[in-house]
C-alpha positions as CSV (number, residue, x, y, z in Angstrom):
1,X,12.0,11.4,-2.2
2,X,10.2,10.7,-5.3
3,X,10.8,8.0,-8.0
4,X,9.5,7.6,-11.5
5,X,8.7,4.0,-11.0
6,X,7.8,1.6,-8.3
7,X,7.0,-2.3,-8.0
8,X,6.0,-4.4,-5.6
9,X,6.0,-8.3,-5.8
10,X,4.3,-10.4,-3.1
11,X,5.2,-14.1,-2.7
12,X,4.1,-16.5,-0.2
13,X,7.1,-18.3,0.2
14,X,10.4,-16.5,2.2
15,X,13.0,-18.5,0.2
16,X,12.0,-18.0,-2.9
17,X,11.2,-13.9,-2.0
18,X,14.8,-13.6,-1.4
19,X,15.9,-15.4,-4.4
20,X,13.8,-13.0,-6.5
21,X,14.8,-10.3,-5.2
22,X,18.5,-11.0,-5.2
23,X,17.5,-11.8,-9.0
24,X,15.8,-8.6,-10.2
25,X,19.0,-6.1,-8.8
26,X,20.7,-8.2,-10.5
27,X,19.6,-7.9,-13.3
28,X,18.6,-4.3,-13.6
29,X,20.1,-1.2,-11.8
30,X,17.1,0.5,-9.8
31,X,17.5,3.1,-7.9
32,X,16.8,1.2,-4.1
33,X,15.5,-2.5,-3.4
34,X,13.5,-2.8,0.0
35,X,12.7,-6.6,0.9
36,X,11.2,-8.4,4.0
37,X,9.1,-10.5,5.5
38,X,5.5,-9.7,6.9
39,X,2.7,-11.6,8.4
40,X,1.9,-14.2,7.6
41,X,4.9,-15.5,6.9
42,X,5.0,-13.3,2.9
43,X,8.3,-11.4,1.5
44,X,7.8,-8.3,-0.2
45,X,10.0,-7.2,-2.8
46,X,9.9,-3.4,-3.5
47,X,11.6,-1.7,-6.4
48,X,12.2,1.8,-7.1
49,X,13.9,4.0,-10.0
50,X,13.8,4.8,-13.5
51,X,10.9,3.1,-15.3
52,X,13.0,0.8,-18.2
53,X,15.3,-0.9,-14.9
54,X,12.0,-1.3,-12.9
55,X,10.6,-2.8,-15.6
56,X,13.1,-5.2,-15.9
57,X,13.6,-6.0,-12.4
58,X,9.8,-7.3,-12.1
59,X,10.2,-9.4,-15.5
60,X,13.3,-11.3,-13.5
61,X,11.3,-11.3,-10.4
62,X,8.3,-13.2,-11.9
63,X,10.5,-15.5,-14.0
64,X,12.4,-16.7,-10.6
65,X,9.4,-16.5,-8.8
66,X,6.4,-17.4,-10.5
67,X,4.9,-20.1,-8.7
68,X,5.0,-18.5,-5.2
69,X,4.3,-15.2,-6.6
70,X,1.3,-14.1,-4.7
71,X,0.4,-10.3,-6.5
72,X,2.4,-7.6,-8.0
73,X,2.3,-4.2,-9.0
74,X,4.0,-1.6,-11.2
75,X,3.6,1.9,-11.0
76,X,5.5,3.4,-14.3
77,X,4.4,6.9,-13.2
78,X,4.1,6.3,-9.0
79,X,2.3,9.4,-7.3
80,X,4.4,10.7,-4.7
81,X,1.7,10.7,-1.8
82,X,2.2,6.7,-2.6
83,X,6.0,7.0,-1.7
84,X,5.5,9.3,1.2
85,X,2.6,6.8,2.8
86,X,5.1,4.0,2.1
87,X,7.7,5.5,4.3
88,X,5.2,5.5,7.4
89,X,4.1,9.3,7.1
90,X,1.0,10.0,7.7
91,X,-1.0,13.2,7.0
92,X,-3.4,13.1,10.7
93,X,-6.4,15.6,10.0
94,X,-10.0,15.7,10.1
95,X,-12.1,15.9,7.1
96,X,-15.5,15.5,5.8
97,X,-15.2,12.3,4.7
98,X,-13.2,9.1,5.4
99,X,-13.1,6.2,2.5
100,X,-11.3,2.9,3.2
101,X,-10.2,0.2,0.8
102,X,-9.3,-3.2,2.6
103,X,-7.8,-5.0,0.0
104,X,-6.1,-9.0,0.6
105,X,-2.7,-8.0,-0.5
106,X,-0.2,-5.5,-0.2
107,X,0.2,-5.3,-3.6
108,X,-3.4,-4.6,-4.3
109,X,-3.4,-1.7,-1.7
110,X,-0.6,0.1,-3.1
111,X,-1.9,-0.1,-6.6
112,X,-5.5,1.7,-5.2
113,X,-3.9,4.0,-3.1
114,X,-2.3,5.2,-6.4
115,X,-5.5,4.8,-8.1
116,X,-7.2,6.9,-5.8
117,X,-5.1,9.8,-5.6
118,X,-4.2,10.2,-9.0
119,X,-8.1,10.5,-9.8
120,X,-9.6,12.2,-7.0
121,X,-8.6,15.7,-4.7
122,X,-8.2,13.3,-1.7
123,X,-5.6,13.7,0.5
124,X,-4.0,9.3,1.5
125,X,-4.1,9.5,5.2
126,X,-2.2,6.0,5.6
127,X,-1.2,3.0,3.8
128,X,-1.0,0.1,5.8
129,X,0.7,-2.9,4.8
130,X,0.4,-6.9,6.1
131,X,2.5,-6.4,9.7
132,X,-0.9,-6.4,12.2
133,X,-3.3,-6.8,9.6
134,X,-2.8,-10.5,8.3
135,X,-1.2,-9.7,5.4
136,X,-4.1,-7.3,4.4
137,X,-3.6,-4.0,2.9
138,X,-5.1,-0.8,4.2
139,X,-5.9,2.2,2.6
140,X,-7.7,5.3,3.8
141,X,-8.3,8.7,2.0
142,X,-9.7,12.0,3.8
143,X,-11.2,14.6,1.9
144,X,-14.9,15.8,0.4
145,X,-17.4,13.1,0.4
146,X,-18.0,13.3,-3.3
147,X,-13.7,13.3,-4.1
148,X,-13.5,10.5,-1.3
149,X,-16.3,8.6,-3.0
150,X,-14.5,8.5,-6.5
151,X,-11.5,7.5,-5.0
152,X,-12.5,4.4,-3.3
153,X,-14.3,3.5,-6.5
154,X,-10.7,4.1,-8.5
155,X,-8.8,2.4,-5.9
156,X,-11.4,-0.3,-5.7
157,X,-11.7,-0.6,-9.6
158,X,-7.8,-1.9,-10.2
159,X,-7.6,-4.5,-8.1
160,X,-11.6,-5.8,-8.0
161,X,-9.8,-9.6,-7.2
162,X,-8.1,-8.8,-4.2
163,X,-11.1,-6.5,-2.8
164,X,-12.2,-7.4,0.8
165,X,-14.5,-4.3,1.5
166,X,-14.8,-0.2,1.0
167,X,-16.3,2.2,2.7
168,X,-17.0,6.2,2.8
169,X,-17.9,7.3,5.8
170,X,-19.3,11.2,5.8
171,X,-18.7,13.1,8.9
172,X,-16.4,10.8,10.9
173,X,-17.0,11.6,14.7
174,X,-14.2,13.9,16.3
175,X,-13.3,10.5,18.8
176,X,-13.3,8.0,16.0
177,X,-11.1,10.8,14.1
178,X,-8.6,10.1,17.0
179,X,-8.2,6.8,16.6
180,X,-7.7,6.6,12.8
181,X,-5.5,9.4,13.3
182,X,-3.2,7.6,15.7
183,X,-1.3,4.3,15.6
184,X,-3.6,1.9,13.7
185,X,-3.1,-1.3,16.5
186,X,-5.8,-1.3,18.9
187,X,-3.6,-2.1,22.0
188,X,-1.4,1.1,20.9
189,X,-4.6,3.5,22.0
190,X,-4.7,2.9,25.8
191,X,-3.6,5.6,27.9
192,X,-6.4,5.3,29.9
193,X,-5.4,6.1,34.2
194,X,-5.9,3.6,36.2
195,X,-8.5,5.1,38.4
């Protein structure tokens, strides 16, 4: 499923999230609206669809929710690995090199994960968003060390505000491998026996 456009507005208030929202489909057709809350205690507002109504919808978003409005991001041309790690997919596999961008927003995550793969031949592993992370975003790219190096310094480059830390790490070991691979909430890994 791929979309010309995408937007995300973060707010730190719930009630005025939903007013947003309910303001930007209304005033602008986009394709699909996806809105919740997340930890801790955030609404997201996501927007896809043709570039003019996604446009619009952010403008009515901002007006309604300006003081509560935590971060945004538009994506006029959104790369498609963005909307696929958005869903939940992930792509598990090793590689010679794993970068991570820990970013303080959603918004900010989803703006270098598109960053990143738009400028480097990286493959996005995952994009994590707030839920288990504290509202942090989470974004981690696999590929050659030197692609995997320019994208965390694209994906870091668009957002340098909302940066927490980055990191490229060559030659992940095969165990740590497994666990970025699998379910990114440490109490999801043990399946040790008993013994």
């Amino acid at each position: 499923m791929d979309f010309p456009a995408l937007a995300l507005l973060e707010f730190n208030s719930i009630a005025t999230g939903i007013m947003a929202g309910d303001a930007m489909v209304k005033r602008a057709p986009v394709s699909r609206i996806q809105a919740g809350t997340v930890q801790p205690g955030h609404y997201l507002v996501l927007v896809v669809g043709d570039v003019a109504p996604v446009q619009e919808a952010v403008q009515a978003g901002k007006e309604t929710g300006q003081a509560a409005l935590r971060d945004l991001v538009f994506l006029p041309n959104v790369h498609p690995e963005v909307v696929r790690a958005l869903t939940g997919e992930r792509q598990a596999q090793e590689a010679d090199a794993l970068g991570v961008v820990e970013t303080q927003t959603v918004a900010a995550a989803i703006h270098a994960a598109d960053a990143g793969v738009k400028g480097a031949e990286v493959t996005l592993l995952q994009l994590r968003l707030a839920d288990g992370l504290g509202g942090k975003g989470l974004v981690l790219f696999t590929g050659l060390v030197a692609d995997v190096e320019t994208a965390v310094a694209l994906g870091t480059a668009v957002a340098p505000s909302q940066l927490l830390r980055q990191a490229v790490i060559p030659q992940l070991h095969a165990e740590m491998w497994d666990n970025v691979n699998r379910h990114g909430r440490f109490g999801g890994h043990f399946t040790w026996e008993p013994a």
